[in-house]
Biopython code that builds the backbone (N, CA, C, O; Angstrom):
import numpy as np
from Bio.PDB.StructureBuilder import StructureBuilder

atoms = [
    (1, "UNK", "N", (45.997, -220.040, -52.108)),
    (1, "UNK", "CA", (47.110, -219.357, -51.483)),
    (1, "UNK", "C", (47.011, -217.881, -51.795)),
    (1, "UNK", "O", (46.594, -217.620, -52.923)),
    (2, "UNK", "N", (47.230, -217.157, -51.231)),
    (2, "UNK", "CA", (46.668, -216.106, -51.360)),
    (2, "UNK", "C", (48.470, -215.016, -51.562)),
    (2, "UNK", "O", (49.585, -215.486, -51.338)),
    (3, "UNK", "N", (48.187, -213.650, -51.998)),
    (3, "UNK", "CA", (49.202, -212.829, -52.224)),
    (3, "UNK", "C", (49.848, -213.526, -53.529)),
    (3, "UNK", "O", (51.056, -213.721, -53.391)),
    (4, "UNK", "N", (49.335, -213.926, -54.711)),
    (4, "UNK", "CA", (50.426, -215.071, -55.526)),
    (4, "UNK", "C", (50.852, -213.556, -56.545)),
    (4, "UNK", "O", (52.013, -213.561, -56.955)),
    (5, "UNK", "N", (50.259, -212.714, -56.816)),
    (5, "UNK", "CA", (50.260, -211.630, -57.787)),
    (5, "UNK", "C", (52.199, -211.281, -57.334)),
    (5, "UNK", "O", (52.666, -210.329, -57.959)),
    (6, "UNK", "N", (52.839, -211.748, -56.693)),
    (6, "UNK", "CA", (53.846, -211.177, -56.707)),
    (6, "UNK", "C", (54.941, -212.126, -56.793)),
    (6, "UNK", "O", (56.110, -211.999, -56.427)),
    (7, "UNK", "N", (54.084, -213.526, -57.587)),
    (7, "UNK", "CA", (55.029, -214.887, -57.517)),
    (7, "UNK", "C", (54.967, -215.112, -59.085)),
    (7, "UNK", "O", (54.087, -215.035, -59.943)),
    (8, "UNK", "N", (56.657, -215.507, -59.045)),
    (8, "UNK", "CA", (56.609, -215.479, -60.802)),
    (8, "UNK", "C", (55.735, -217.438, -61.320)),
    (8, "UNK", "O", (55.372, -218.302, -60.522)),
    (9, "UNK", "N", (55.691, -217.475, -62.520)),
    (9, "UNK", "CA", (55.183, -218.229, -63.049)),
    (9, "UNK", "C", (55.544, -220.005, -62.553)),
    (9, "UNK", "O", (54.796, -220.976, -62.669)),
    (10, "UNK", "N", (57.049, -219.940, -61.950)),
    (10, "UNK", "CA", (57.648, -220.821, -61.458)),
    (10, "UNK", "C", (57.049, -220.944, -60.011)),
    (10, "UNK", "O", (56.236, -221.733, -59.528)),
    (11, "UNK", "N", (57.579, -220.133, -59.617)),
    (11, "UNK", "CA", (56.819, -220.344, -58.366)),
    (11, "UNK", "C", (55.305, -220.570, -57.487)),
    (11, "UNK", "O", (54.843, -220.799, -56.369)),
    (12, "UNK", "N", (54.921, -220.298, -59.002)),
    (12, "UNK", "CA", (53.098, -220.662, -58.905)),
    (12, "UNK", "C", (52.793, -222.427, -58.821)),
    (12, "UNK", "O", (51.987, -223.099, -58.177)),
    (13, "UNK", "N", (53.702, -222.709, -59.658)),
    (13, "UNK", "CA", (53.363, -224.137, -60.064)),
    (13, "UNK", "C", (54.188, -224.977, -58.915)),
    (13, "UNK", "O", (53.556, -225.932, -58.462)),
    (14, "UNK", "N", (55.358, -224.789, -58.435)),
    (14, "UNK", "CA", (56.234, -225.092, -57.670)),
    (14, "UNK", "C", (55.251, -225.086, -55.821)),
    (14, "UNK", "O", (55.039, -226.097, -55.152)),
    (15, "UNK", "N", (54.953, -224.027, -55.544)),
    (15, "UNK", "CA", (53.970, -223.715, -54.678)),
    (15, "UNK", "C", (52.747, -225.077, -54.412)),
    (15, "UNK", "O", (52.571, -225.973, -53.586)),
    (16, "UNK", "N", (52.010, -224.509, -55.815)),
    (16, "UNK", "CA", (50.705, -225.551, -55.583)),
    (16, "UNK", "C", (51.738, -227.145, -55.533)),
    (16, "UNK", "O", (51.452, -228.027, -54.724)),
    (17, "UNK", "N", (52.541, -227.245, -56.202)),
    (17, "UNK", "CA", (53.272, -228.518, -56.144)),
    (17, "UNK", "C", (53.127, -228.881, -54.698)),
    (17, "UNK", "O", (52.332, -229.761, -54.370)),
    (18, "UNK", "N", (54.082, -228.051, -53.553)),
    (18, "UNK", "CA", (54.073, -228.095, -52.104)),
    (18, "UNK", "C", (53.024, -228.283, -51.660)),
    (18, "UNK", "O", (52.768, -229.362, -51.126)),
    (19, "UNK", "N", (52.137, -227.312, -51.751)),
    (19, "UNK", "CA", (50.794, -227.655, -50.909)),
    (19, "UNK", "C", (50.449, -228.878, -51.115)),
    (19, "UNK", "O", (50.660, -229.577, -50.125)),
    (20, "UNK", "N", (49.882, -229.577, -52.237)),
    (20, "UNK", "CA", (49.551, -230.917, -52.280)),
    (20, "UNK", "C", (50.753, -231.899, -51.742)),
    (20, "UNK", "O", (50.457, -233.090, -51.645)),
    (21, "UNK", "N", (51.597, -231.644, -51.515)),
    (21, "UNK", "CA", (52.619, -232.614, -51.065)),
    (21, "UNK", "C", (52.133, -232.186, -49.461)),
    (21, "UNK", "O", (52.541, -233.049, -48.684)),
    (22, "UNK", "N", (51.559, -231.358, -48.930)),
    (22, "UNK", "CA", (51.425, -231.346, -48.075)),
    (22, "UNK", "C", (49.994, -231.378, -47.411)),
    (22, "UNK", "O", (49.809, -231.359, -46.194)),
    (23, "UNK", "N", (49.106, -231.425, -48.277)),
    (23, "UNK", "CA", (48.101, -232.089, -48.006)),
    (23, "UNK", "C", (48.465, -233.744, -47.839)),
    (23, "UNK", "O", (48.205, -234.344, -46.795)),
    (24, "UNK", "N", (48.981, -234.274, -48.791)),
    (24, "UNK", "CA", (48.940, -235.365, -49.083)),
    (24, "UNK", "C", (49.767, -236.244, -47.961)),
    (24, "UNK", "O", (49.783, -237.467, -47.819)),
    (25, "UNK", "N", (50.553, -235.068, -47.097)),
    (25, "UNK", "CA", (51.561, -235.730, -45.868)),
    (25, "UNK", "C", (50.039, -235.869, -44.676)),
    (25, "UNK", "O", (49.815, -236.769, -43.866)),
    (26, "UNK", "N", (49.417, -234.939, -44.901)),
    (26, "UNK", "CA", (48.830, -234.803, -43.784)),
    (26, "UNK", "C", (47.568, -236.040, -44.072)),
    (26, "UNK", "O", (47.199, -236.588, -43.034)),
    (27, "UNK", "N", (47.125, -236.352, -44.907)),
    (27, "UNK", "CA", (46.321, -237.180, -44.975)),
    (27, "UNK", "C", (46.697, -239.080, -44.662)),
    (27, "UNK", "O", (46.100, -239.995, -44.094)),
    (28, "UNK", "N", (48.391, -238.893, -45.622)),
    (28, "UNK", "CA", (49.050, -240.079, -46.004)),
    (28, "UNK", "C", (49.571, -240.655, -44.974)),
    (28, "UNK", "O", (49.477, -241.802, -44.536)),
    (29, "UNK", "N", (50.385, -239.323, -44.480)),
    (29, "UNK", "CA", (52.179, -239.595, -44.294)),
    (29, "UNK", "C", (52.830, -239.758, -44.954)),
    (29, "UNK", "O", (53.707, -240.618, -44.881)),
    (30, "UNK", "N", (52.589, -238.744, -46.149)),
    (30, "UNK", "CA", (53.520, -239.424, -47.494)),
    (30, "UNK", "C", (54.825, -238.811, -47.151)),
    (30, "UNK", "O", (54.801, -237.590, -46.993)),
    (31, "UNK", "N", (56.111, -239.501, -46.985)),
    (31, "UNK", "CA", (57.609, -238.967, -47.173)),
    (31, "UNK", "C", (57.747, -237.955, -48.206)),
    (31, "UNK", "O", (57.089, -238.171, -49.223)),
    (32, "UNK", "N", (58.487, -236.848, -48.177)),
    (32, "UNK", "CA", (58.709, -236.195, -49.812)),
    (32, "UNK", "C", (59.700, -236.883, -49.953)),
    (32, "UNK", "O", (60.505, -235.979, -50.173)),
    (33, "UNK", "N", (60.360, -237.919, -50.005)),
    (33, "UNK", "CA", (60.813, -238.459, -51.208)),
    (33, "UNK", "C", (59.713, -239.580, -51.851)),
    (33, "UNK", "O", (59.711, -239.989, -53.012)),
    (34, "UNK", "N", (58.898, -239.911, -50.902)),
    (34, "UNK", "CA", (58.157, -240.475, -52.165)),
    (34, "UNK", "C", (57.009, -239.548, -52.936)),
    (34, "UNK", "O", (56.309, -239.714, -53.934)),
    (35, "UNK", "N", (57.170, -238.533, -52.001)),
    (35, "UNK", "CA", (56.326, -237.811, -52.723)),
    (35, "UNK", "C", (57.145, -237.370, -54.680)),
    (35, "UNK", "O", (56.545, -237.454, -55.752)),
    (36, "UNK", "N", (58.317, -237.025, -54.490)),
    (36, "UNK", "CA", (59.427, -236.294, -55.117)),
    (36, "UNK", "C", (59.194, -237.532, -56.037)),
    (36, "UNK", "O", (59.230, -237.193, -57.220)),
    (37, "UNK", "N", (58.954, -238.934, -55.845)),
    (37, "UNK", "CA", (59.601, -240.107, -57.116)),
    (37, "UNK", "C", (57.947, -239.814, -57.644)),
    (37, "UNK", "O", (57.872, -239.710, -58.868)),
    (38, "UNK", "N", (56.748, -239.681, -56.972)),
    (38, "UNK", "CA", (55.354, -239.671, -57.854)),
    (38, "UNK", "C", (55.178, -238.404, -59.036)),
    (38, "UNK", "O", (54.562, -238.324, -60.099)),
    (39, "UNK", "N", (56.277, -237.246, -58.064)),
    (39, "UNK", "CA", (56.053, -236.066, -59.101)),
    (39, "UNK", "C", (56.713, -236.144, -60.186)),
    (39, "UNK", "O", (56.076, -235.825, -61.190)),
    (40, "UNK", "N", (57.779, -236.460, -60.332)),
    (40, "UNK", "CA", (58.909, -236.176, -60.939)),
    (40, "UNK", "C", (60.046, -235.251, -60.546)),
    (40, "UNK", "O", (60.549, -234.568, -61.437)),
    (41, "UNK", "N", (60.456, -235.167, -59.432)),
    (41, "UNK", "CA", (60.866, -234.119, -58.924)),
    (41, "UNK", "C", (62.056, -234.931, -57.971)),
    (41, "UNK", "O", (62.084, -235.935, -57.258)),
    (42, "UNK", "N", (63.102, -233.768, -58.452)),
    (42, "UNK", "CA", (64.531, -233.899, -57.904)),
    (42, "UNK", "C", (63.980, -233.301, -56.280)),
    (42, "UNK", "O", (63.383, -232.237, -56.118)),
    (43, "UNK", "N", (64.405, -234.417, -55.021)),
    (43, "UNK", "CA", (64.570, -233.791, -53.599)),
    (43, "UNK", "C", (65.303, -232.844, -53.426)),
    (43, "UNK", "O", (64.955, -232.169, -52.457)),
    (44, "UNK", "N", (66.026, -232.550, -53.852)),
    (44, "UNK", "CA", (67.221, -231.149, -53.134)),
    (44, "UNK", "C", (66.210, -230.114, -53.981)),
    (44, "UNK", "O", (65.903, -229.041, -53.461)),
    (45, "UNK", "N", (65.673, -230.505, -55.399)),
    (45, "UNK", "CA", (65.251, -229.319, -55.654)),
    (45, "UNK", "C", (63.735, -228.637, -55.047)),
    (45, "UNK", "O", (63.231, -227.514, -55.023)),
    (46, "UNK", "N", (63.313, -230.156, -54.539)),
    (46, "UNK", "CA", (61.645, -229.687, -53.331)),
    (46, "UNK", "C", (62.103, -229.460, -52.398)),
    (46, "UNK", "O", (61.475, -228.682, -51.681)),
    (47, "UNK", "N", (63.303, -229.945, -51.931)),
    (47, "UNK", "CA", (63.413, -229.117, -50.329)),
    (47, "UNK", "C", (63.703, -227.947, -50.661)),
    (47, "UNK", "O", (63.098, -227.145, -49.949)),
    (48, "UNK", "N", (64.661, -227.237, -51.777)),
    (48, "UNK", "CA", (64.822, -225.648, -51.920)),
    (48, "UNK", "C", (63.342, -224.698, -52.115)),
    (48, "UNK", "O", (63.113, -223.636, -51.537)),
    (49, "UNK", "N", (62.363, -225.456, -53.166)),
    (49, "UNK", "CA", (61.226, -224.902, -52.852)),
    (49, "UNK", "C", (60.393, -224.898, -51.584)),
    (49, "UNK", "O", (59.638, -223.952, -51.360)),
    (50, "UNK", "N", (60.492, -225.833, -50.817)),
    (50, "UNK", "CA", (59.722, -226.019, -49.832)),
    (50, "UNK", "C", (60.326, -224.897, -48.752)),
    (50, "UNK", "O", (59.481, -224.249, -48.134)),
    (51, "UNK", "N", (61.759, -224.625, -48.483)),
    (51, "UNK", "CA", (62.076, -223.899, -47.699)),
    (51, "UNK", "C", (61.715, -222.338, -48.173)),
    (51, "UNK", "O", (61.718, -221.488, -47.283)),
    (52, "UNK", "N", (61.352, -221.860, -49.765)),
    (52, "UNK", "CA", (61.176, -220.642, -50.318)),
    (52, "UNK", "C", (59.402, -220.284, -49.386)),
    (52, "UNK", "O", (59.148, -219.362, -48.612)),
    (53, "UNK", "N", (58.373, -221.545, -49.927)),
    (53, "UNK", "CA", (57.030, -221.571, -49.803)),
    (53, "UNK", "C", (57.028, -221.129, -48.196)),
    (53, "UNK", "O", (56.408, -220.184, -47.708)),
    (54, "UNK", "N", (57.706, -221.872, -47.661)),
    (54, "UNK", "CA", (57.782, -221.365, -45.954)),
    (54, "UNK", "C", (58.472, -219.998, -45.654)),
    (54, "UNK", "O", (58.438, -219.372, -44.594)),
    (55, "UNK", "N", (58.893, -219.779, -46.428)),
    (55, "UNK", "CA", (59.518, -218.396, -46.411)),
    (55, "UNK", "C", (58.489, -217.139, -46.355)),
    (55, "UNK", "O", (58.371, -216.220, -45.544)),
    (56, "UNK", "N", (57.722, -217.508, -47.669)),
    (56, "UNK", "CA", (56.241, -216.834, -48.559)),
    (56, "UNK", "C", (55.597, -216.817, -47.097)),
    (56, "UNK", "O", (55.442, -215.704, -46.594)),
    (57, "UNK", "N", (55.192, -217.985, -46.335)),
    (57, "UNK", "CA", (54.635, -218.221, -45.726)),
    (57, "UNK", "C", (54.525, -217.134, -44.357)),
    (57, "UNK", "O", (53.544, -216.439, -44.093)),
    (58, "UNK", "N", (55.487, -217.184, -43.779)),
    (58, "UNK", "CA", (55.557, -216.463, -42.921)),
    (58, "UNK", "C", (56.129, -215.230, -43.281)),
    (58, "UNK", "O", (56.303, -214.585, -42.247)),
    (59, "UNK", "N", (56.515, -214.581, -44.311)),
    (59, "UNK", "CA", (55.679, -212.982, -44.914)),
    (59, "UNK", "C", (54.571, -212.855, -45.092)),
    (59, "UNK", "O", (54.137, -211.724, -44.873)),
    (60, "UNK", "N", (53.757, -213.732, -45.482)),
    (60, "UNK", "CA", (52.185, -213.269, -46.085)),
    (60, "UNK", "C", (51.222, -213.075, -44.180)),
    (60, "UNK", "O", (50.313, -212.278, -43.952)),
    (61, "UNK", "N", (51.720, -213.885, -43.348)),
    (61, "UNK", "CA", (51.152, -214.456, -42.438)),
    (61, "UNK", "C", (51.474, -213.015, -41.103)),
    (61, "UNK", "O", (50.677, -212.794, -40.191)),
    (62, "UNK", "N", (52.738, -212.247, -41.303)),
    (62, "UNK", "CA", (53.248, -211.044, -40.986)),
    (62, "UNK", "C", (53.088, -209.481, -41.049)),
    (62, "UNK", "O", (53.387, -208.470, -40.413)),
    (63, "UNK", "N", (52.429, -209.890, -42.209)),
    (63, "UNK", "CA", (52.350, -209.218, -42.980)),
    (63, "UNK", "C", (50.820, -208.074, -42.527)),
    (63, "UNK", "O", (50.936, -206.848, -42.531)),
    (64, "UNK", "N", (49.821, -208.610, -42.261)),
    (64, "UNK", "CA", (48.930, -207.962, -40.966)),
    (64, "UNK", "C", (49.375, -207.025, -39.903)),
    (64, "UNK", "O", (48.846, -205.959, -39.587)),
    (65, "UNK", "N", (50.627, -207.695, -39.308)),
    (65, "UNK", "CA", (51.199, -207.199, -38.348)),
    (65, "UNK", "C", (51.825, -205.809, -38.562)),
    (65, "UNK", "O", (51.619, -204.736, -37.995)),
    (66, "UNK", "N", (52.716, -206.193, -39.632)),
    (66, "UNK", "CA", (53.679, -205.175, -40.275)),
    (66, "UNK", "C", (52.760, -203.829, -40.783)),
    (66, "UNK", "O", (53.260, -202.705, -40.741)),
    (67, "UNK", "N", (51.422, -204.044, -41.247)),
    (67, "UNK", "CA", (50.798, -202.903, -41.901)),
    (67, "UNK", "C", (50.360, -202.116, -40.702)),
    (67, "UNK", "O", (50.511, -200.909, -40.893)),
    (68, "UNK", "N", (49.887, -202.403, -39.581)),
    (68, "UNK", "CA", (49.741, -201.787, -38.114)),
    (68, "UNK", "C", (50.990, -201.393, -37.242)),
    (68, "UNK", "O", (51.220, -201.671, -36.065)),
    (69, "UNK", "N", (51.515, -200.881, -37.880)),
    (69, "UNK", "CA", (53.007, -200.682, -37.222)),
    (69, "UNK", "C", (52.864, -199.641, -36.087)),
    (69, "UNK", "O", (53.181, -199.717, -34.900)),
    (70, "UNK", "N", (52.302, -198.661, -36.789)),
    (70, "UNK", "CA", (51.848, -197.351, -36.069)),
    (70, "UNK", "C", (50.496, -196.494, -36.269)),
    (70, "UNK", "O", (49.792, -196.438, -37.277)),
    (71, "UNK", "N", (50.361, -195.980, -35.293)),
    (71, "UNK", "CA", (48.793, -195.353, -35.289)),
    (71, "UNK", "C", (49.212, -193.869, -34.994)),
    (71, "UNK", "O", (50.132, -193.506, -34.261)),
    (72, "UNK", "N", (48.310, -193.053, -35.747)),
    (72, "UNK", "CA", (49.012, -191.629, -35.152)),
    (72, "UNK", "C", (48.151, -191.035, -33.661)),
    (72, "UNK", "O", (47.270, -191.359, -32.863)),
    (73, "UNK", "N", (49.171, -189.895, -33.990)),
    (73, "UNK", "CA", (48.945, -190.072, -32.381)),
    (73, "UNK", "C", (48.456, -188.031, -32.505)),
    (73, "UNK", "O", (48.928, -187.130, -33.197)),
    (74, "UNK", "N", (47.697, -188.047, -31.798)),
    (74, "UNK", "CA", (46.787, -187.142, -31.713)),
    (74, "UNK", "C", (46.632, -186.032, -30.405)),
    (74, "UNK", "O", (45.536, -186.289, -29.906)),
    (75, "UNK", "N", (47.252, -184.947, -29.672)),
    (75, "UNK", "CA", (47.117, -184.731, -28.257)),
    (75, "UNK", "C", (46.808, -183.072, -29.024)),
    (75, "UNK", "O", (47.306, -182.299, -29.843)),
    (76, "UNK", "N", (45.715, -183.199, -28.164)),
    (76, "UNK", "CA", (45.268, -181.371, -27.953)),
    (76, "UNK", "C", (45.072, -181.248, -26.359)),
    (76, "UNK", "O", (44.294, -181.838, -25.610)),
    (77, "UNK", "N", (46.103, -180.225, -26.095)),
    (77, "UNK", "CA", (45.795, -179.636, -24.689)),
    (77, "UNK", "C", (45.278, -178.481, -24.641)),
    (77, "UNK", "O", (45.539, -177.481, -25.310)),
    (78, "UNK", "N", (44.461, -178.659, -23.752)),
    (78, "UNK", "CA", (43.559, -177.484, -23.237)),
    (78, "UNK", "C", (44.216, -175.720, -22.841)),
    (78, "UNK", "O", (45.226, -175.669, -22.138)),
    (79, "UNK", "N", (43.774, -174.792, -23.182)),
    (79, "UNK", "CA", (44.472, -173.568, -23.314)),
    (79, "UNK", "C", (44.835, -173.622, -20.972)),
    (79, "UNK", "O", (44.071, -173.843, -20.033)),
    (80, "UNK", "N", (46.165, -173.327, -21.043)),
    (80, "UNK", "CA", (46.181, -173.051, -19.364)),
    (80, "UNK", "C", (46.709, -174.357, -19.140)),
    (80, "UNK", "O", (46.972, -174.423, -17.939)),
    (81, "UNK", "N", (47.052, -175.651, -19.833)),
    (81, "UNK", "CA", (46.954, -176.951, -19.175)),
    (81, "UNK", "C", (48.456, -176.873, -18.472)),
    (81, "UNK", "O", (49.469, -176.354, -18.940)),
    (82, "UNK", "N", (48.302, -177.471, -17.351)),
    (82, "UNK", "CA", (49.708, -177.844, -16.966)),
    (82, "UNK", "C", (50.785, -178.506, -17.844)),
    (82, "UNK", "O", (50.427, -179.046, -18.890)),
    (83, "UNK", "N", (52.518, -178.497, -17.365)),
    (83, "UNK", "CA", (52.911, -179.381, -18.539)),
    (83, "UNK", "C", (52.504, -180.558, -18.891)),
    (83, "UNK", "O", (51.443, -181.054, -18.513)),
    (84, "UNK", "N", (53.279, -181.067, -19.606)),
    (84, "UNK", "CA", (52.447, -182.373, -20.471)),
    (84, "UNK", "C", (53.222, -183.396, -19.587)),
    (84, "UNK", "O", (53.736, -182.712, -18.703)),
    (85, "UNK", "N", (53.557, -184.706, -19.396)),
    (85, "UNK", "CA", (54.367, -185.859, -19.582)),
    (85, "UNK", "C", (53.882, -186.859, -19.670)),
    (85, "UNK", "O", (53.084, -187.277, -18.831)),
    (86, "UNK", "N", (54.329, -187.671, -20.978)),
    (86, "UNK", "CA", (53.627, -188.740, -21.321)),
    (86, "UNK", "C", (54.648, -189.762, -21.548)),
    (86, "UNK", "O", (55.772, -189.264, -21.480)),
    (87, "UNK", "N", (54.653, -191.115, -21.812)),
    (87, "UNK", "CA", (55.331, -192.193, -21.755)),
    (87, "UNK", "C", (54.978, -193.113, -23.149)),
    (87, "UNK", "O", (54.041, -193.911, -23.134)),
    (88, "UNK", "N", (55.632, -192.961, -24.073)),
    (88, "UNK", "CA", (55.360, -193.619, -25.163)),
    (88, "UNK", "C", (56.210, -195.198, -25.423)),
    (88, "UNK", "O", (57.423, -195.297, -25.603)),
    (89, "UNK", "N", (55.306, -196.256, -25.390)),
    (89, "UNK", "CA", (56.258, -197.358, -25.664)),
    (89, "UNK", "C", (55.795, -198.231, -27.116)),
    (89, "UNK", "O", (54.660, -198.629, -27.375)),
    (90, "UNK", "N", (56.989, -198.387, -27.928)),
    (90, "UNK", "CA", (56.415, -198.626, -28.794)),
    (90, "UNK", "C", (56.674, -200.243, -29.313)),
    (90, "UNK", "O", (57.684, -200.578, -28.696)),
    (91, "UNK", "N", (56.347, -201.097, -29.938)),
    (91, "UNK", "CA", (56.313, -202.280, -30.448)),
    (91, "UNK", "C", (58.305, -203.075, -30.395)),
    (91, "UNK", "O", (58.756, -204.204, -30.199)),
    (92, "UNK", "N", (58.946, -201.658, -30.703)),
    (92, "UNK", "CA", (59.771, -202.592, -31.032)),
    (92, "UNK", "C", (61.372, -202.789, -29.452)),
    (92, "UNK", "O", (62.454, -203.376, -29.461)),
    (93, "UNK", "N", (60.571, -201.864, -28.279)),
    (93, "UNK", "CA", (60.978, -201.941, -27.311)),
    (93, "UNK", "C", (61.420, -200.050, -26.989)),
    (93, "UNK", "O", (61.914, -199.731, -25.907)),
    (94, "UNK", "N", (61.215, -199.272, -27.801)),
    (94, "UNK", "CA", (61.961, -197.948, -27.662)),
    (94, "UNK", "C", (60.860, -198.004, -26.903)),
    (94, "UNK", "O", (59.843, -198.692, -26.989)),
    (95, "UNK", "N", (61.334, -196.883, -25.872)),
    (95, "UNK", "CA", (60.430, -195.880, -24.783)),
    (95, "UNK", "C", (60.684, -194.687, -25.081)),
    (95, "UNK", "O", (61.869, -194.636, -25.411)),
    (96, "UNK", "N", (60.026, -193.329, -25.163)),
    (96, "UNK", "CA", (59.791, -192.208, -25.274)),
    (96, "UNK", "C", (59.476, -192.024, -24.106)),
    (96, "UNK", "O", (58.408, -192.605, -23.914)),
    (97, "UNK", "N", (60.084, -191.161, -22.551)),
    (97, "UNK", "CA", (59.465, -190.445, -21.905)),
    (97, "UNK", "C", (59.691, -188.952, -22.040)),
    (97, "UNK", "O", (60.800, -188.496, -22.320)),
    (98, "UNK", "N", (58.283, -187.962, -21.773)),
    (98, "UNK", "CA", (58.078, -186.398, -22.117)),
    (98, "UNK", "C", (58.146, -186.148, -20.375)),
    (98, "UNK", "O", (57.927, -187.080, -19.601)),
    (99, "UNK", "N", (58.393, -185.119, -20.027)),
    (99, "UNK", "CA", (58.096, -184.108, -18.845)),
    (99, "UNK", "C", (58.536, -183.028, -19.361)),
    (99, "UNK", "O", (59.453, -182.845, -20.161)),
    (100, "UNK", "N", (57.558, -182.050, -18.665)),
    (100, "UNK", "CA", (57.963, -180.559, -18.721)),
    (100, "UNK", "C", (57.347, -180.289, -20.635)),
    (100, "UNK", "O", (57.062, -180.977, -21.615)),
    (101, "UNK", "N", (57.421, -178.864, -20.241)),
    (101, "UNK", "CA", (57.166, -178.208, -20.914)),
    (101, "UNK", "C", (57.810, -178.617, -22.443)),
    (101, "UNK", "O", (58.999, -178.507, -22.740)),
    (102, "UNK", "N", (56.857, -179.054, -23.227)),
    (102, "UNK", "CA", (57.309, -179.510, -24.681)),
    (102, "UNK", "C", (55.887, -179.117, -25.704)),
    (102, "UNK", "O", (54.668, -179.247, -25.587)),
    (103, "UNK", "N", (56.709, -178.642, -26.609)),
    (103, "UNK", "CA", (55.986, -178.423, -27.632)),
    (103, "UNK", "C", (55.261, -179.390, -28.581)),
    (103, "UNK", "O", (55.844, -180.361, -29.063)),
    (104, "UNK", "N", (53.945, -179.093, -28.843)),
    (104, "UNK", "CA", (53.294, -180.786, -29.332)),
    (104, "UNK", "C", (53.866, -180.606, -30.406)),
    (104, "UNK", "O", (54.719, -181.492, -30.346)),
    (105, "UNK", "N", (54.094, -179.861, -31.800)),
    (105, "UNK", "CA", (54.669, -180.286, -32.784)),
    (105, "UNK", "C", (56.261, -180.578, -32.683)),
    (105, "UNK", "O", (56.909, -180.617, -33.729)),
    (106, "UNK", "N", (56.705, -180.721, -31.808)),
    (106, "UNK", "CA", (58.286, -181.454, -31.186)),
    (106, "UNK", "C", (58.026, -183.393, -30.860)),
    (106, "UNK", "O", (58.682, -184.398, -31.134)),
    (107, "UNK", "N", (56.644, -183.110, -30.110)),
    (107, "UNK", "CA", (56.259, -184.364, -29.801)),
    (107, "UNK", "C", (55.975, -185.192, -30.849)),
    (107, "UNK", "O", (56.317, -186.354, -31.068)),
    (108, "UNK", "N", (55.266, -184.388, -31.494)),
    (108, "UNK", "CA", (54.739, -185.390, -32.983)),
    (108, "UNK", "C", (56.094, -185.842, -33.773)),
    (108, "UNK", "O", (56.247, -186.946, -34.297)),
    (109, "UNK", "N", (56.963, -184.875, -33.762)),
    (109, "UNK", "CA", (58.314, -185.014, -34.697)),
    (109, "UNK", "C", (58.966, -186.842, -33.866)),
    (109, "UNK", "O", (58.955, -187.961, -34.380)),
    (110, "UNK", "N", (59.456, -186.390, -32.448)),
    (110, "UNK", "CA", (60.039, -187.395, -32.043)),
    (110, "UNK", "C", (59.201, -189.124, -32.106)),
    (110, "UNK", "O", (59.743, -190.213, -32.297)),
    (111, "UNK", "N", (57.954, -188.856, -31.903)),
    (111, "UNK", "CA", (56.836, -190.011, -32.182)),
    (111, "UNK", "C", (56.924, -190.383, -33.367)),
    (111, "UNK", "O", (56.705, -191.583, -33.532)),
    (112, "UNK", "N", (57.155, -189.819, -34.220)),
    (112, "UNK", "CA", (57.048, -190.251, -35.676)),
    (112, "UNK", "C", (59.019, -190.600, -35.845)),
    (112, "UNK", "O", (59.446, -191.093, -36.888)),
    (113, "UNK", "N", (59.781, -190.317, -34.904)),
    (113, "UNK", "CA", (60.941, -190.814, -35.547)),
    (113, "UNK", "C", (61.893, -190.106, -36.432)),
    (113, "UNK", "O", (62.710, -190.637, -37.185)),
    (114, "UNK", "N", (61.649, -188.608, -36.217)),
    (114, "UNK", "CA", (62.482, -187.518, -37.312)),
    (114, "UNK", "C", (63.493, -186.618, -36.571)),
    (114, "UNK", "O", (64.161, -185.794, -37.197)),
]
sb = StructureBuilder()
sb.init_structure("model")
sb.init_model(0)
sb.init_chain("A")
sb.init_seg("    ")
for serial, (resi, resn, name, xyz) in enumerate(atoms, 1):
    if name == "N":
        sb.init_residue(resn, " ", resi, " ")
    sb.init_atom(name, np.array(xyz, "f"), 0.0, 1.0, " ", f" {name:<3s}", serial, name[0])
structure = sb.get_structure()
């Protein structure tokens, strides 16, 4: 399992606990409650871990996504160029449209969100 450097000592052991319960569904069909009577383990307290591990899960799995958020953005116009207008759309549904005469360090400001 990967990213564990930020999982305390409980949750290390609790974790690998899950996974093998979930290997072991996928091989078995083992129920977690029978999984829960082989471990020793209270059900309310594997379903609270199990819902944490799925939690982990889809942060670590996001987490790709999240580091590519934004790319910078780069425009040199040519000395004489006509105005600019450009159409910026970004990931999380905002649109940026430019026309007319704008200053690129204005552009960079609003692209970046300041």
């Amino acid at each position: 399992m990967s990213n564990s450097k930020a999982r305390t000592p409980r949750a290390e052991v609790m974790f690998a606990c899950i996974e093998k319960y979930l290997a072991a569904k996928t091989q078995d069909g083992l129920s977690q409650k029978a999984f829960c009577g082989q471990e020793g383990l209270a059900i309310t307290t594997f379903q609270n871990w199990l819902q944490k591990y799925r939690a982990h899960q889809r942060q670590v799995e996001t987490a790709p996504v999240l580091a590519k958020r934004f790319i910078p953005l780069h425009v040199q116009a040519p000395p004489n160029a006509p105005p600019l207008s450009c159409r910026l759309e970004f990931p999380n549904g905002v649109i940026l449209c430019v026309s007319g005469a704008v200053a690129l360090e204005r552009l960079f400001h609003l692209a970046a969100g300041r």
